[in-house]
Backbone bond lengths (Angstrom), bond angles and torsions (degrees), N, CA, C in turn:
res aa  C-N    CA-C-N  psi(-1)  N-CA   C-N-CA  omega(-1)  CA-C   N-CA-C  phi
1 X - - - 1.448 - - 1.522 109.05 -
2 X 1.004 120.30 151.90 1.773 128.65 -161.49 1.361 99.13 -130.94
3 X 1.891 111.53 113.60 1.334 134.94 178.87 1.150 99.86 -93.54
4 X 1.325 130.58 132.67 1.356 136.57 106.66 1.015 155.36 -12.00
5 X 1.447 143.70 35.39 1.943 139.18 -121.54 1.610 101.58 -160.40
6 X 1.536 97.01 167.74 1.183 110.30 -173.69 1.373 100.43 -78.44
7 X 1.743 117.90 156.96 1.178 131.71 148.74 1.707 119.52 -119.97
8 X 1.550 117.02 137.49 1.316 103.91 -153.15 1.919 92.23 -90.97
9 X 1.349 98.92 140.12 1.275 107.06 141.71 1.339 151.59 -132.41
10 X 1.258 177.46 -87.98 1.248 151.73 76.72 1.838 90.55 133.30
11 X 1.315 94.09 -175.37 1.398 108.29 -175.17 1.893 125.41 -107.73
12 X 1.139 130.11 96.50 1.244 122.78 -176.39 1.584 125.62 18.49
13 X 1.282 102.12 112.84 1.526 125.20 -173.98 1.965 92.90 73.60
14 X 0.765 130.24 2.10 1.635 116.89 -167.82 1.586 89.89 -132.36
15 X 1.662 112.59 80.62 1.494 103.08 155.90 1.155 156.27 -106.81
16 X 1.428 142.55 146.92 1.390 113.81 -174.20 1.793 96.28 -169.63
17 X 1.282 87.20 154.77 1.686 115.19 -135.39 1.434 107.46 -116.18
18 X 1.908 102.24 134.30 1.345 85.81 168.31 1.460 122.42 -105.34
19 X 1.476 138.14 -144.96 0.925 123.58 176.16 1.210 104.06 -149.80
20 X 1.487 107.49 142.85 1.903 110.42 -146.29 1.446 101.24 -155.80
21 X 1.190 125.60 145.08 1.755 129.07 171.66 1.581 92.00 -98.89
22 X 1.270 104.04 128.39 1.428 123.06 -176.70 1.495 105.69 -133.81
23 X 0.806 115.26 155.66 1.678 135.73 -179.03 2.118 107.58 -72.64
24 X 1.344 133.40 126.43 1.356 99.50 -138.16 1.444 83.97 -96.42
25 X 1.539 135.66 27.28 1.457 124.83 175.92 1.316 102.67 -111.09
26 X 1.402 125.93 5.70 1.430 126.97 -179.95 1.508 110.63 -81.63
27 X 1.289 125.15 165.38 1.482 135.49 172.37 1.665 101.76 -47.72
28 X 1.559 119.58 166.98 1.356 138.96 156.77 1.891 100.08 -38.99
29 X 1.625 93.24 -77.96 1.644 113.99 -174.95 1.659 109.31 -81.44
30 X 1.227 113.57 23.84 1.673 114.94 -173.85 1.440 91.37 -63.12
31 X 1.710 100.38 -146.39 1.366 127.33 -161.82 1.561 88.97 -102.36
32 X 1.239 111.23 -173.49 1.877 124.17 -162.91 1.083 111.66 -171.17
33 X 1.188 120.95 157.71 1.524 117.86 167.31 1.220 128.92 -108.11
34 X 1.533 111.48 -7.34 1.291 123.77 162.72 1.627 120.04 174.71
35 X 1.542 108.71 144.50 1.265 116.75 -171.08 1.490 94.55 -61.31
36 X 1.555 125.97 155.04 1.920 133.31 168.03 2.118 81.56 -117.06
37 X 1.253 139.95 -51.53 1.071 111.66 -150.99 1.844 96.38 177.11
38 X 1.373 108.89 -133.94 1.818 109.21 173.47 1.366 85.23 169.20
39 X 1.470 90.95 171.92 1.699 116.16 -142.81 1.443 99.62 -160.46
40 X 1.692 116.80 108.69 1.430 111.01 -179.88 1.673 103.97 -132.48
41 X 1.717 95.33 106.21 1.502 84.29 -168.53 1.927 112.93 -93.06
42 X 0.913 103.32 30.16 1.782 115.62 169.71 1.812 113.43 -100.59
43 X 1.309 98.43 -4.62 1.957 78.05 165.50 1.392 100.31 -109.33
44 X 1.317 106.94 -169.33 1.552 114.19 -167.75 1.525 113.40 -144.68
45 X 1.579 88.77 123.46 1.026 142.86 -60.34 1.613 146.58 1.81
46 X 0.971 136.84 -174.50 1.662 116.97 -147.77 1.881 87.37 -117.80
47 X 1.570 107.82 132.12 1.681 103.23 -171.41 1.834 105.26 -83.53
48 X 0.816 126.60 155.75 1.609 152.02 -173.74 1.077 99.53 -145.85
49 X 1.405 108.31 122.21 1.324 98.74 152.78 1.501 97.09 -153.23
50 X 1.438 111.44 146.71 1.598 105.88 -165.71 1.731 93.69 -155.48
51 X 1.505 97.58 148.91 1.543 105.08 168.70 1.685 117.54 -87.22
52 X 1.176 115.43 108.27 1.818 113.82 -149.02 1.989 100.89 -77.85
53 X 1.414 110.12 -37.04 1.468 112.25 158.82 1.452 125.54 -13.55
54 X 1.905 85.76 -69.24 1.473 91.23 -150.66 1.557 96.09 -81.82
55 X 1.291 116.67 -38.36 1.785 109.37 172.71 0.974 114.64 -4.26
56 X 1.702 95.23 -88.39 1.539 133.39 -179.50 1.817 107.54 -28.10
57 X 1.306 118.71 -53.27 1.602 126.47 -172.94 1.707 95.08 -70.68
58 X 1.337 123.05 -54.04 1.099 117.18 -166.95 1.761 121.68 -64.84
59 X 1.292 102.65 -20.98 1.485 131.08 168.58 0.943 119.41 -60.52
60 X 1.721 130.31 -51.50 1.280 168.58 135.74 1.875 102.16 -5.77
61 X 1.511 80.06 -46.11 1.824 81.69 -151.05 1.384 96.43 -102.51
62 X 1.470 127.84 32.77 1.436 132.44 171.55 1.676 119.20 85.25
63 X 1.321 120.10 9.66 1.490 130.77 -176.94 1.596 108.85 -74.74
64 X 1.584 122.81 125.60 1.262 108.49 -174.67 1.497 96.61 -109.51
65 X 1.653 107.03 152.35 1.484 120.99 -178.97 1.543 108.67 -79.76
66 X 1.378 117.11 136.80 1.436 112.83 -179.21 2.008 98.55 -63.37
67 X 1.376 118.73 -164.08 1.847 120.67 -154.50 1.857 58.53 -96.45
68 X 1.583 130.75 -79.98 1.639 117.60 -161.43 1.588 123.10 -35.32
69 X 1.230 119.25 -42.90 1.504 131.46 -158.03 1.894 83.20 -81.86
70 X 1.433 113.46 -46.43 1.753 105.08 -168.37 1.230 103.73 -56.85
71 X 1.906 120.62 -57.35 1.317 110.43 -156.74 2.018 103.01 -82.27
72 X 1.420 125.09 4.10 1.418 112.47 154.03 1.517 114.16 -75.85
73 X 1.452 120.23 -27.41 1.455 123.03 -163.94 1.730 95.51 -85.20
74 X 1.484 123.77 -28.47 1.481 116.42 167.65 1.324 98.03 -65.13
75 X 1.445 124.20 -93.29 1.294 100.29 -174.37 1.259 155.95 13.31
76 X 1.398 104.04 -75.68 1.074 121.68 157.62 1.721 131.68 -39.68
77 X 1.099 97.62 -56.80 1.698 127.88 165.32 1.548 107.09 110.24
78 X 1.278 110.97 43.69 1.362 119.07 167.72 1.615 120.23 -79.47
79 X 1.080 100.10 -43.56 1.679 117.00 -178.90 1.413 114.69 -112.74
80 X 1.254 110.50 171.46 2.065 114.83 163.84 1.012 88.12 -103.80
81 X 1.575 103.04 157.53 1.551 129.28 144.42 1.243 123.03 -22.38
82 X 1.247 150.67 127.61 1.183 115.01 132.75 1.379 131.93 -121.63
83 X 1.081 112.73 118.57 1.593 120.51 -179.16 1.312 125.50 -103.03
């Protein structure tokens, strides 16, 4: 099954994340199949930045959003809710 989720990068106590479709039995920092964008929630306001295309295709093609990556992709207004 193919997650959607953050991977951390940055430097001790200072993190920030990109966002990657990964295989969902792989490590946090495993391997991926491809960068979607990054996510740094220590400036202010908090940066997003995402390729909205490929989401959407990767979404398409059965990829589930981790509960963090969904409620940034609502936000955003990429996705619905779902409750």
């Amino acid at each position: 099954m193919l997650k959607i989720r953050l991977r951390r990068t940055g430097a001790k106590k200072q993190p920030s994340y990109r966002v990657v479709v990964a295989e969902s039995t792989s490590p946090r920092d495993g391997t991926f199949l491809e960068i979607l964008g990054h996510y740094n929630p220590l400036t202010e306001p908090t940066t997003f930045v995402v390729k909205e295309e490929r989401v959407r295709e990767w979404l398409a093609q059965g990829a589930q959003p981790t509960e963090r990556v969904q409620r940034l992709l609502t936000a955003r207004g990429i996705t619905k809710t779902t409750a």
